[in-house]
C-alpha positions in Angstrom: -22.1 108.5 -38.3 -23.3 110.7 -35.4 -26.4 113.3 -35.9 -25.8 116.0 -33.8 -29.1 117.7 -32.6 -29.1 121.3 -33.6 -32.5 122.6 -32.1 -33.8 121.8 -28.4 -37.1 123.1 -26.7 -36.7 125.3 -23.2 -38.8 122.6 -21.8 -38.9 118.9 -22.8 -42.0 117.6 -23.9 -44.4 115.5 -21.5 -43.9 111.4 -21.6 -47.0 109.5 -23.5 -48.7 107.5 -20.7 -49.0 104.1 -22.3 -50.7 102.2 -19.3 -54.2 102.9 -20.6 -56.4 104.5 -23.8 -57.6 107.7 -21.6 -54.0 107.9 -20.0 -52.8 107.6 -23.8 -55.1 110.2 -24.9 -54.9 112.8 -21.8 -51.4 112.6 -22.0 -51.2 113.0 -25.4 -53.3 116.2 -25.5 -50.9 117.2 -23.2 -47.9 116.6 -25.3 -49.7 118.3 -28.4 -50.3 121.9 -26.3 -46.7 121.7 -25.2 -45.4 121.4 -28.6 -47.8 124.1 -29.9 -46.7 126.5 -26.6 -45.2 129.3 -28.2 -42.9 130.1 -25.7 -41.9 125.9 -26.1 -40.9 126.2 -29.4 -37.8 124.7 -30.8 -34.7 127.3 -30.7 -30.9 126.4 -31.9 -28.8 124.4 -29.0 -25.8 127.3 -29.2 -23.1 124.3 -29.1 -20.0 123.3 -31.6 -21.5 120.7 -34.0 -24.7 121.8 -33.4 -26.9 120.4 -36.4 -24.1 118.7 -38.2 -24.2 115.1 -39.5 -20.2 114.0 -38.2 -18.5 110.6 -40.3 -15.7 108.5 -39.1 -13.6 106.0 -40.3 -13.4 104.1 -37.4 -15.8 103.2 -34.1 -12.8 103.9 -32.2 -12.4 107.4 -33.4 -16.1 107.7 -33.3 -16.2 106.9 -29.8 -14.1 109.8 -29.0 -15.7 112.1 -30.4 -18.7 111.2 -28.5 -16.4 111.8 -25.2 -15.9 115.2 -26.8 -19.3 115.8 -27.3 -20.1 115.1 -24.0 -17.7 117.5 -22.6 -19.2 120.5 -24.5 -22.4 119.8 -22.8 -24.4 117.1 -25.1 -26.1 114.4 -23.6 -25.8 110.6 -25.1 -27.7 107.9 -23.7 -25.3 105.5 -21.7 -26.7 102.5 -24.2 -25.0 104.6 -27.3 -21.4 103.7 -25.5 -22.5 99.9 -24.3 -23.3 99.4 -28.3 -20.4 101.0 -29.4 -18.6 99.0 -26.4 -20.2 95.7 -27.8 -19.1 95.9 -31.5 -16.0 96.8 -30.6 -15.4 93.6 -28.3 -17.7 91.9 -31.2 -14.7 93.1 -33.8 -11.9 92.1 -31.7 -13.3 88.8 -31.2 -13.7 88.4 -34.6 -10.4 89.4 -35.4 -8.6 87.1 -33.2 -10.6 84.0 -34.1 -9.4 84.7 -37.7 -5.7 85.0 -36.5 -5.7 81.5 -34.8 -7.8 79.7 -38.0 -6.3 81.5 -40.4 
């Protein structure tokens, strides 16, 4: 299953420091007044699939159409396709241990 974003904000929000309780807090003032920036606010992406919640059978045919969702313009974080990458070895595996006991 693949949830496409639908919205996206002109400018991405500021990181949470995390290194220290005033870096936490500063930054995350920070964070707050850019989501409350009017001229930040969320606004639809404009894309095919935009906002749409996309099924498939298979993580084959699922992998594609993340290919095709990068091509209109999406981005998907490289550890989405080294997951999908390592089920799909994981299944093949699987698969070919239960041809040689079976």
């Amino acid at each position: 299953m693949i949830h496409v974003r639908g919205l996206i904000r002109p400018r991405p929000l500021p990181p949470v420091d995390t290194s220290s309780a005033r870096a936490r807090r500063d930054s995350t003032q920070l964070r707050w007044i850019a989501e409350c920036d009017p001229a930040n606010q969320p606004a639809p992406m404009g894309l095919p699939f935009a906002g749409e919640l996309l099924t498939y059978p298979t993580l084959h045919a699922m992998r594609d159409q993340i290919g095709v969702l990068c091509g209109l313009g999406y981005h998907v974080p490289a550890s989405v396709l080294e997951g999908i990458d390592i089920e799909l070895t994981d299944y093949r595996l699987s698969t070919i241990s239960e041809e040689i006991v079976g």
